[in-house]
Structures are given as structure tokens and as C-alpha cells.
N, C-alpha and C positions, 0 to 999 in steps of 0.2 A: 176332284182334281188330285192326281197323283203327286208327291211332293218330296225332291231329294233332301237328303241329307247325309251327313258322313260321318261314318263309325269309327270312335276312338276309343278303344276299350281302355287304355290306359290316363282319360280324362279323371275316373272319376280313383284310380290310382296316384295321381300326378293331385289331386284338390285334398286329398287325405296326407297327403306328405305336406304339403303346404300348409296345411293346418296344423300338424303336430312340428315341423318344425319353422325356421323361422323363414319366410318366403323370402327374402335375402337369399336362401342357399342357393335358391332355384329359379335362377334371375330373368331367364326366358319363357320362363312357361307361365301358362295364366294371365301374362301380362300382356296383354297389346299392344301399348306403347314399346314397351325393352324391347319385343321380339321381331319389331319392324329398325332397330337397328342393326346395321352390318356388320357381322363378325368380323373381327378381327386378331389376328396373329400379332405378336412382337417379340422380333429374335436379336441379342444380343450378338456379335461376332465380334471378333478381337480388334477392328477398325470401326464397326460401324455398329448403329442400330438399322435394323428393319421391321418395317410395318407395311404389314398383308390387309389388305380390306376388301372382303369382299362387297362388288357392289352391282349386280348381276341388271339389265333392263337401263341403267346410265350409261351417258356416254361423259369424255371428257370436258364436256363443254356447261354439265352441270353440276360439277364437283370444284367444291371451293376447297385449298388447303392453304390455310395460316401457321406463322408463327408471332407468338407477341410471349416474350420474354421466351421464360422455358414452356411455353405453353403449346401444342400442337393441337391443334383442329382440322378437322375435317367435317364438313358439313354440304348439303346441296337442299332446293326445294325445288319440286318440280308441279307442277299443276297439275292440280284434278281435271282428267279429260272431260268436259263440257259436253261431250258429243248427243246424240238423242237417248233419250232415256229408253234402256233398256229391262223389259224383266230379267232381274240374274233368278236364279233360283240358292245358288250357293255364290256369294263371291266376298274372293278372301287377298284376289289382288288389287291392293289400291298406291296410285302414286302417290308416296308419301316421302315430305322430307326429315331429316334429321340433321344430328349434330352428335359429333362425339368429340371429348378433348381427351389429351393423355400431358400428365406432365413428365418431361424428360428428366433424364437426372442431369446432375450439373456439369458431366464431361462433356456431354452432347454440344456439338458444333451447329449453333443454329443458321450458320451464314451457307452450309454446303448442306442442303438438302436438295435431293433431285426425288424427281417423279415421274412413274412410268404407268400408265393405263391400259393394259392391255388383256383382252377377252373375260368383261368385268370384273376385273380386280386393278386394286392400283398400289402400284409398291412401292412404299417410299423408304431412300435411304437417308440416312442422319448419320454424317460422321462422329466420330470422335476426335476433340480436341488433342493433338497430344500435349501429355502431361511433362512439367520439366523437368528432367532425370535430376536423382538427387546429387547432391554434390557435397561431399564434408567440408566443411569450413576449419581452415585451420584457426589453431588457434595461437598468440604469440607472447610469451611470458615477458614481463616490466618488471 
């Protein structure tokens, strides 16, 4: 029986880097678990934060997004399809869920977060509180 498999010349490049330095650096690769969560983007702008996530094969109806204090999550589980067992010969997509948090920093407005979910990705904005402009204080001589 003939039998696929797939060539990655820079596997055995990518397990040499990781060995000499600290697999920390190289947070996706090798790992199975990190590399089945969604990357994600965060951009600061002069009002708001944004957060990009890609989440490619979801839809919005299995993506949870909290906040509890400054804490921002994003998580979803979806089931393993049950269907009839098939021989794969290579299978490298599986419905997996995860979780990721980010903490905000402390201007972040957590009461105006909006969320948009559109051609998997989901964008979320986080305002900025604003901040109270300074004000001198006089001061009056006794």
C-alpha cells in the first residue's frame, strides 16, 4: 500500500532552532496545542483599542467574548464531528476549541466594547476612557 505524506524541509530546521534556543521564541511551531490558536492582531488608535482574530470555519454563534475586570477573553468549543469513521491518510484539520485572554491596560473602557464577526475574523473595539484633563489648582496664601 502506497502511503502519503508531506514534505517539510524546514521541520528538521525549525527543531534545530528550538533546541539551541529557547522554544519560547518560537511559539507556534512544534507545538500543537499554541498553533491551533487564532492569531490575533492588537492595534492601539487614539480612541480606541482593536482586536483582529482570526477564526476561519466559526461562525458567530460559537465564539464566546467576556469581560471580567480588565480581563478580555475570547474562547469557543466546538465538537469533534462523530461522523463515520473514515481512513484519513494525512489529517491535520480537527475541530478544536480554545481560549485566549489579553489584559487591557487600565484606560480601556470596558462597558463600550462592540463586536463584529465577519468572513472569519471577529473585530473587536474597546474604547478609551477619557482621561480628566489636568487642571492647576490654585493655590492661596494665609
Amino acid at each position: 500500500m502506497k502511503t502519503v505524506s508531506l514534505y517539510r524541509p524546514m521541520d528538521v530546521m525549525d527543531h534545530l532552532l528550538e533546541s539551541f534556543f529557547d522554544s519560547s521564541l518560537v511559539p507556534f511551531r512544534g507545538n500543537p496545542v499554541l498553533s491551533k490558536l487564532p492569531l490575533v492582531d492588537v492595534q492601539e488608535t487614539a480612541d480606541a483599542y482593536l482586536v483582529e482574530a482570526e477564526l476561519p470555519g466559526f461562525d458567530e454563534k460559537q465564539i464566546k467574548v467576556q469581560m471580567e475586570g480588565g480581563k478580555l477573553t475570547i474562547e469557543s468549543a466546538r465538537d469533534e464531528e462523530k461522523k463515520e469513521e473514515k481512513n484519513f491518510l494525512i489529517r491535520e484539520r480537527r475541530n478544536v476549541s480554545f481560549c485566549r485572554s489579553f489584559t487591557l491596560p487600565e484606560n480601556a473602557d470596558t462597558e463600550t466594547v462592540s463586536a463584529v464577526f465577519k468572513n472569519g475574523v471577529l473585530l473587536l473595539e474597546i474604547k478609551k476612557r477619557t482621561e480628566n484633563a489636568r487642571r492647576l489648582i490654585e493655590i492661596n496664601a494665609q
